[in-house]
SEVEX-684695 format. One record per residue (C-alpha): x, y, z; residue in three letters. Coordinates in steps of 0.001 Angstrom, whole numbers, plus 500000, padded with zeros to 6 digits. Layout:
<nodes>
XYZala...
</nodes>
This chain:
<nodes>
492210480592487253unk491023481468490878unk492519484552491490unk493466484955494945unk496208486588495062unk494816491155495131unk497152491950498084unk500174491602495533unk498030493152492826unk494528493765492224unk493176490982489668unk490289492945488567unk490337496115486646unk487280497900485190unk487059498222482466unk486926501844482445unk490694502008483686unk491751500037481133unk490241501782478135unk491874505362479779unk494881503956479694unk494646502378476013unk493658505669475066unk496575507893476738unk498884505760474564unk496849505750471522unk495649509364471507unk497580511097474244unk500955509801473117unk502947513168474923unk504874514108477966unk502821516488480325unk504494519458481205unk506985519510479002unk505701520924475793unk503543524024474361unk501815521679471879unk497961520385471828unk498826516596472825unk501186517710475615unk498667520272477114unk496214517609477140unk498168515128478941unk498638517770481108unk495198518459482084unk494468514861482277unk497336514761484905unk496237517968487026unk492445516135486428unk493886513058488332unk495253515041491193unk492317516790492055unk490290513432491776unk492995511913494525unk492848514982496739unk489116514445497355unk489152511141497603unk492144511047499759unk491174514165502228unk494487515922500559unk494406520150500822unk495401520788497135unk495812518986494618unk499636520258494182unk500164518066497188unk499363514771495196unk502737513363494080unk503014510440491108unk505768507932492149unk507392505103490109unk505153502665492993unk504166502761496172unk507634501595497403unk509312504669495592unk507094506911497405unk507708505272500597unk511148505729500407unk510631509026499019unk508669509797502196unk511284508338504441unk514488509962503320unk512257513354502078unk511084513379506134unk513397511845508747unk516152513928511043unk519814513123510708unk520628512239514264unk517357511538515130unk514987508326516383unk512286506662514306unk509871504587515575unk508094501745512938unk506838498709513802unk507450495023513259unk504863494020511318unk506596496436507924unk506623495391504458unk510608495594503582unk509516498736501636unk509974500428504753unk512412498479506790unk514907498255504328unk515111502230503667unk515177502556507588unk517742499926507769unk520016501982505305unk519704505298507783unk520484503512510410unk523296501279509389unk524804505283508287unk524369506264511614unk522348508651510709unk519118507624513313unk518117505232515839unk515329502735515319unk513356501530517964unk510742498559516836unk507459497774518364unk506718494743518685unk502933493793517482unk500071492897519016unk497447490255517035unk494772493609518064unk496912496130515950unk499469498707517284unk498011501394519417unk498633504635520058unk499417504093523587unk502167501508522089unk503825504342519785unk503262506687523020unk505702504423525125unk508247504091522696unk508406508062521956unk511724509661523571unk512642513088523385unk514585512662519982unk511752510930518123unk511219512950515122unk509196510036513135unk507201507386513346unk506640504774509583unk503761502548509496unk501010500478507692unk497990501125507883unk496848497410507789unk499295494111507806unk500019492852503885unk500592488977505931unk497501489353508687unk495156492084507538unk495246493444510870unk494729496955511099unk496948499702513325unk495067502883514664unk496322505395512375unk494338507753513425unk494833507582517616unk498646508044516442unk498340510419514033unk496109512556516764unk499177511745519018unk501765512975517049unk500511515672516072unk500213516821519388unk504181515734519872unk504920517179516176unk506148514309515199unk506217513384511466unk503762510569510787unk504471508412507232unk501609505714506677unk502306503058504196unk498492502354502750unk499189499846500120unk496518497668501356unk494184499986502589unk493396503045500224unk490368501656497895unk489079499443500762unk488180502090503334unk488322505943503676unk491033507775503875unk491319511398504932unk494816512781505180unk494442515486506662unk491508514674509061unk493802511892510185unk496783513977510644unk499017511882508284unk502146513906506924unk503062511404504162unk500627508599502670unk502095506027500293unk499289504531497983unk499651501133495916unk496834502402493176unk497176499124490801unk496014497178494250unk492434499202496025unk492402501926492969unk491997499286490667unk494460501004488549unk497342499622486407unk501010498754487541unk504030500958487019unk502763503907488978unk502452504911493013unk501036507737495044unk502554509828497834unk499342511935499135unk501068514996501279unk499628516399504856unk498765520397504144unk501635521189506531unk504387519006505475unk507876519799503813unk509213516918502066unk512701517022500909unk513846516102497418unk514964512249497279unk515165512138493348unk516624514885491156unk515948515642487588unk514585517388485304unk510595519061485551unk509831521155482462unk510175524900484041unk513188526244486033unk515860524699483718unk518791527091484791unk518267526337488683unk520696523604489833unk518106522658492869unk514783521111492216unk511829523161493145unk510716524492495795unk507013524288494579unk505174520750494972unk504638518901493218unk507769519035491114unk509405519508493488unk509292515531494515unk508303514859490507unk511703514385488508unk511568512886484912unk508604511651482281unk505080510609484160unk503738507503483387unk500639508914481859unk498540505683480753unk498671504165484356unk497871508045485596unk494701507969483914unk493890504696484833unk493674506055488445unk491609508417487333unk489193506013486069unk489483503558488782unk488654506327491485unk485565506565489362unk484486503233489832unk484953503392493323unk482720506337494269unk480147505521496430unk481365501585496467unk483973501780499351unk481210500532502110unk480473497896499615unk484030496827499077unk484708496692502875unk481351494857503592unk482245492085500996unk485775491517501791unk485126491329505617unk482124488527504308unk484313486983502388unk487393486943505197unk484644485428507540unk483707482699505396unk487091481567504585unk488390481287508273unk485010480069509227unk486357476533506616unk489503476805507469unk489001476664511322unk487711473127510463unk490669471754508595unk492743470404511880unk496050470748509583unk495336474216508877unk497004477174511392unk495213480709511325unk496884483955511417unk493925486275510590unk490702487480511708unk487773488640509342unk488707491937508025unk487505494441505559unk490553494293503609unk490180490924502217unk493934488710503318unk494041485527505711unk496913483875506447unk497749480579507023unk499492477226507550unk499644473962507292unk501384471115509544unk502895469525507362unk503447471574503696unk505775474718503584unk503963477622502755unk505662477992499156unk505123474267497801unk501099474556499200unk501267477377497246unk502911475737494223unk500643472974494331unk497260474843494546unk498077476707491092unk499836473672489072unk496879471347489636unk494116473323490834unk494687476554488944unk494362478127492868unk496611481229492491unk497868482251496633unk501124483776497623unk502984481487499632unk506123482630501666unk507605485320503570unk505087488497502048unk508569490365502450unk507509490989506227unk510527489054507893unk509749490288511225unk505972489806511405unk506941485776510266unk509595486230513756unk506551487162515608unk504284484655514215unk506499481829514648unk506111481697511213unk509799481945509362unk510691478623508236unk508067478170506200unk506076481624505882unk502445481106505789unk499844480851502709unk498296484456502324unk494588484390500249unk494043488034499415unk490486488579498194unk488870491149495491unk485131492028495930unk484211489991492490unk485570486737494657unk483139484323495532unk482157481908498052unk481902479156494997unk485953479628494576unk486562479754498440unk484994476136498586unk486883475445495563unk490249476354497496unk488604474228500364unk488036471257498747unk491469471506497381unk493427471942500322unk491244468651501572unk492573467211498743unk496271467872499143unk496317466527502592unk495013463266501966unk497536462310499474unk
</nodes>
């Protein structure tokens, strides 16, 4: 099959991360932190080993500031109800995955904050955008770093450089960013970054990563136990158990590990040939007059798009039962980018590339789509 589907999850794994985590379940079969034995300090090590692998690659002060989530979505929400204000206003945008909308939705229908919603522009939000919408009860602002429908990319670092001057807490949701360009917490002045790792850290599913700004206090959103401190009744107070509650999932830990590997030194390469590829694939499309556009090249590998006359989700359909095409085709659980884009009937077609894609399978997909249209 043509995989073209990475923005959901990453198709192509080295095969580095998958032989770490074969052999944390075949070798490493223990739970880190939570035993004196051999096996169990080993996981352990392999766990702290991880961490400090993240914390350079991610710009993160310590390594105790890397936190292992259930997904990305987990440690989005444990971001958003570890960070906001009770009585406060938060500031997102609409171009969100639900991942963050729906947790903000929650606060708000509690009446426990305001939410104000910028509306996007096809350049990315700004910080002069976030700037206008600040009011004197703002306490946070939730974003992505780059659109999971579009592949447009916000300016995470003009608003992080803004609110930090407004100490306001910043929460960026990097699923489709971390692995395809740098990221530098700190040096960005991020508070909370939510990573995707089975997508750009070519690691396996099952596991997410919240990355934590030196100077922010996240407060518990899951409650358990963490192998020292038994008699306490609180979690904590030391990171990162303190946001870590219940058995890692050490195979897909290691895989990160691994993964991170592979990508040292590649990231330029992994931006150059997704933009390349991007730009080839709207290049074709932009001369199929049934075809709509929603992206521009990018370095994050996703175009969007429709057609006149086929819903997003039966082009979709179509392209894997007789072409073996696989796309995403529907609403990329963004409903109020597909508002803005005109786009929520029938959601658009979303091609998401890896770097091992080709130009051979975009004309594949081309010839296809040609196809489909004349029958």
């Amino acid at each position: 099959m043509v995989y073209f589907d990475n923005a959901a999850t990453g198709g192509f794994k080295p095969f580095k991360s998958i032989d770490s985590a074969l052999n944390a379940m075949k070798n490493v079969n223990a739970n880190a932190g939570r035993s004196g034995h051999k096996l169990s300090l080993l996981a352990s090590e392999l766990v702290y080993e991880t961490r400090k692998s993240l914390a350079t690659f991610l710009g993160v002060s310590s390594p105790q500031r890397i936190i292992f989530t259930a997904n990305c979505t987990d440690a989005l929400n444990t971001a958003i109800f570890g960070l906001y204000k009770k009585g406060s206003n938060v500031i997102t945008t609409a171009t969100e995955h639900n991942s963050v909308l729906r947790p903000l939705y929650e606060l708000e229908r509690r009446g426990e904050i305001t939410l104000t919603i910028i509306k996007p522009e096809f350049g990315g939000v700004m910080a002069e955008d976030v700037e206008g919408k600040i009011t004197k009860d703002t306490s946070l602002v939730v974003l992505n770093a780059v659109s999971n429908v579009t592949g447009t990319e916000n300016d995470v670092l003009g608003i992080g450089k803004l609110l930090k001057k407004r100490k306001i807490s910043f929460i960026v949701d990097g699923a489709q960013a971390v692995g395809h360009t740098d990221f530098k917490v700190d040096n960005q002045h991020i508070d909370a970054l939510c990573v995707s790792p089975h997508k750009g850290l070519l690691a396996s599913q099952g596991i997410g990563v919240l990355a934590l700004g030196k100077n922010s206090e996240v407060l518990p959103y899951r409650f358990g136990g963490t192998g020292f401190d038994s008699f306490s009744r609180e979690m904590p107070n030391e990171y990162p158990e303190r946001l870590e509650a219940g058995t890692l999932n050490l195979p897909a830990i290691c895989s990160i590990k691994a993964g991170l590997s592979y990508l040292q030194g590649n990231v330029d390469y992994i931006s150059n040939q997704l933009f390349s590829l991007t730009e080839y694939l709207i290049a074709k499309l932009s001369r199929l007059p049934f075809i709509k556009i929603f992206s521009l090249p990018n370095k994050y590998g996703i175009v969007s798009f429709s057609h006149d006359e086929i819903s997003s989700q039966e082009l979709a359909e179509i392209l894997s039962e007789k072409y073996d095409v696989a796309v995403r085709g529907g609403f990329h659980c963004a409903p109020l980018y597909h508002k803005f884009l005109k786009t929520e009937k029938f959601g658009t077609v979303r091609v998401s590339f890896a770097p091992q894609n080709t130009r051979r399978e975009i004309n594949l997909l081309i010839s296809a789509l040609k196809e489909i249209s004349l029958i």
